[in-house]
N, C-alpha and C positions, 0 to 999 in steps of 0.2 A: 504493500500500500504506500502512497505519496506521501510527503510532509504534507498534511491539512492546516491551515492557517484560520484560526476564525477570528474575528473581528467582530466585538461585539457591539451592541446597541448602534450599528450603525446606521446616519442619515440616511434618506432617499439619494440627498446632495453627492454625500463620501460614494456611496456605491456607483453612482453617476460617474464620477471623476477618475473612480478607480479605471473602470470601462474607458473611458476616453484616452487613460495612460496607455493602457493596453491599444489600444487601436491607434495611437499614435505611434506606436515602436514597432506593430507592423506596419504602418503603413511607412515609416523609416526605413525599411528593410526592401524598398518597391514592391510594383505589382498588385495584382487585386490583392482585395482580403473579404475572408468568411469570418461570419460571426453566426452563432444559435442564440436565440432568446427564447423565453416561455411565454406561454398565457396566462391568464388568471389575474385576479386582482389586485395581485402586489407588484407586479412586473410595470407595468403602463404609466405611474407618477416617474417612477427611475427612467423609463424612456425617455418620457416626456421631459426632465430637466438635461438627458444625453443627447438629443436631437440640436441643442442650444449649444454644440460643440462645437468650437472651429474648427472642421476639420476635414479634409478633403473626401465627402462621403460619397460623390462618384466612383470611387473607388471601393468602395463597401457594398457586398452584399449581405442581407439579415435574411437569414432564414431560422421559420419556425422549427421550435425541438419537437412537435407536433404539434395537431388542430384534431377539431372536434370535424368529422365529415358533413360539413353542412356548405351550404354558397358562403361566398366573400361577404354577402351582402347582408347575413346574417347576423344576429347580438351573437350568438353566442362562436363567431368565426374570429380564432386569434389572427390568422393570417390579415383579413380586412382591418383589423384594429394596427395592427404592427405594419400594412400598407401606408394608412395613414397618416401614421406618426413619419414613418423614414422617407418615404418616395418624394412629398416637398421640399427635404434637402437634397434632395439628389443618389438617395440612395437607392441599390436595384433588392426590391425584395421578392424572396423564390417562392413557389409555390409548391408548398409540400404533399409528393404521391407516389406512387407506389413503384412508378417508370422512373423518377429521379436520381443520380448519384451523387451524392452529397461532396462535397471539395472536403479536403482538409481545413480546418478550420482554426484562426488564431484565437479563438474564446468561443467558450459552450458556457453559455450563462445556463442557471438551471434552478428549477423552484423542488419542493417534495410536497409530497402531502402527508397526514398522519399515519398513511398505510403504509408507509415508506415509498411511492411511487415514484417516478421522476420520468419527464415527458409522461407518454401515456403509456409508459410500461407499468402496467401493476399488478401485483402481488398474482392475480389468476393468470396472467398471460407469458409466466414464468421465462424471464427475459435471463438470453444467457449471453457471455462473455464470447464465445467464440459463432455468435448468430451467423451462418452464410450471408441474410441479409443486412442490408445499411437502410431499410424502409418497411415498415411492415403497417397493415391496416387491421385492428385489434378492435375487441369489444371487453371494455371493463366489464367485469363482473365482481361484487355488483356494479351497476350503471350509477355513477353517481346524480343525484337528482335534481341537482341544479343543472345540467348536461347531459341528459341520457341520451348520448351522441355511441355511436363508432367512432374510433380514431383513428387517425394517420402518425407513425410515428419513426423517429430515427431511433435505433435499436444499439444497446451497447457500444459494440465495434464504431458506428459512426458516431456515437458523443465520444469515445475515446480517442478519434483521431482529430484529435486538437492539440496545442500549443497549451490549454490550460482550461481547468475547468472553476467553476464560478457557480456558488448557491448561496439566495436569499433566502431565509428559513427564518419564520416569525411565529412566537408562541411555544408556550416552554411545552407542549408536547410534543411538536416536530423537533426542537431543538433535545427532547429526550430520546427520537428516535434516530436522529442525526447522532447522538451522541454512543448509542448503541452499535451502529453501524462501524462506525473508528474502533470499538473497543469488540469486534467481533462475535457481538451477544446477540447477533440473529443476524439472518438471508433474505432480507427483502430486497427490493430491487437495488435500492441506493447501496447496500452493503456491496452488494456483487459487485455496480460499476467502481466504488470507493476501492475495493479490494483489487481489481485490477487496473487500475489509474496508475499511472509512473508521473504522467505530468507536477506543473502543480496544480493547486487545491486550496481554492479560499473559499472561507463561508462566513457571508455578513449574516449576522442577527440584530 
């Protein structure tokens, strides 16, 4: 397993910034660059202060770590929401499915949920380290019921193939099941990708 860095009680602002460092020293390095980001509710104020970046985002692509399979034009579609935060600065954002190959990526931002999930890999659709695929379309079980969508998701191997990975986790019981995961006291999704990550690994709370 990586060095895990957490950082606690961090702003919206600090998480922002941090991201912007990051994407500045790839984009120092030329060339496009990949980024993943999540959906959900805690992800989109961090956008929203990262988009206010100077910083050359033609050269940035954001792609979703997964979506719920509904249209763009839907509430509950992360890709539509993450369209419209990046595309007026000039960024290209991908659309995640099942035909896609996902690049290498300089930062895999990443949220969890209490079940230890991450993207929409969760705990039923038993997500492994050596997946042949880098896409896979899944059905939680259960369907969580603020979203009882199918998903589209990047699978182990493709959040691994990045330059570093990156989780916001807020509330002391994802930060208890986060904390599990580092200390090997259970196999949920997050543990698996944690245990095979070499990169690094920062987690704001």
């Amino acid at each position: 397993m990586a060095d895990i860095q957490i950082i606690e009680h961090a702003t919206d602002g600090v998480i922002a910034a941090d991201i912007e460092a990051a994407l500045k020293r790839a984009l120092a390095a030329g060339g496009p660059v990949a980024i993943s980001v999540p959906g959900g509710s805690t992800p989109f104020p961090i956008m929203q202060e990262l988009v206010a970046a100077d910083l050359d985002w033609s050269r940035v692509t954001v792609w979703p770590g997964d979506d719920r399979v509904v249209p763009e034009d839907h509430a509950a579609s992360n890709t539509g929401k993450i369209r419209a935060l990046f595309e007026p600065v000039g960024a290209a954002v991908a659309t995640l499915t099942e035909e896609v190959v996902p690049p290498h990526f300089a930062l895999v931002w990443l949220g969890m949920g209490a079940d230890g999930h991450i993207a929409s890999l969760f705990p039923n659709t038993d997500p492994q380290v050596d997946d042949p695929q880098v896409v896979r379309r899944l059905t939680p079980d259960p369907l969580p019921p603020e979203a009882p969508f199918d998903r589209v998701t990047l699978t182990i191997p493709a959040l691994l193939d990045s330059d570093a990975l990156m989780f916001v986790i807020r509330g002391d019981d994802k930060r208890a099941v986060f904390g599990g995961a580092i200390a090997g006291k259970h196999d949920l999704p997050v543990a698996r990708l944690l245990g095979a990550a070499t990169q690094k690994v920062t987690c704001f709370t």
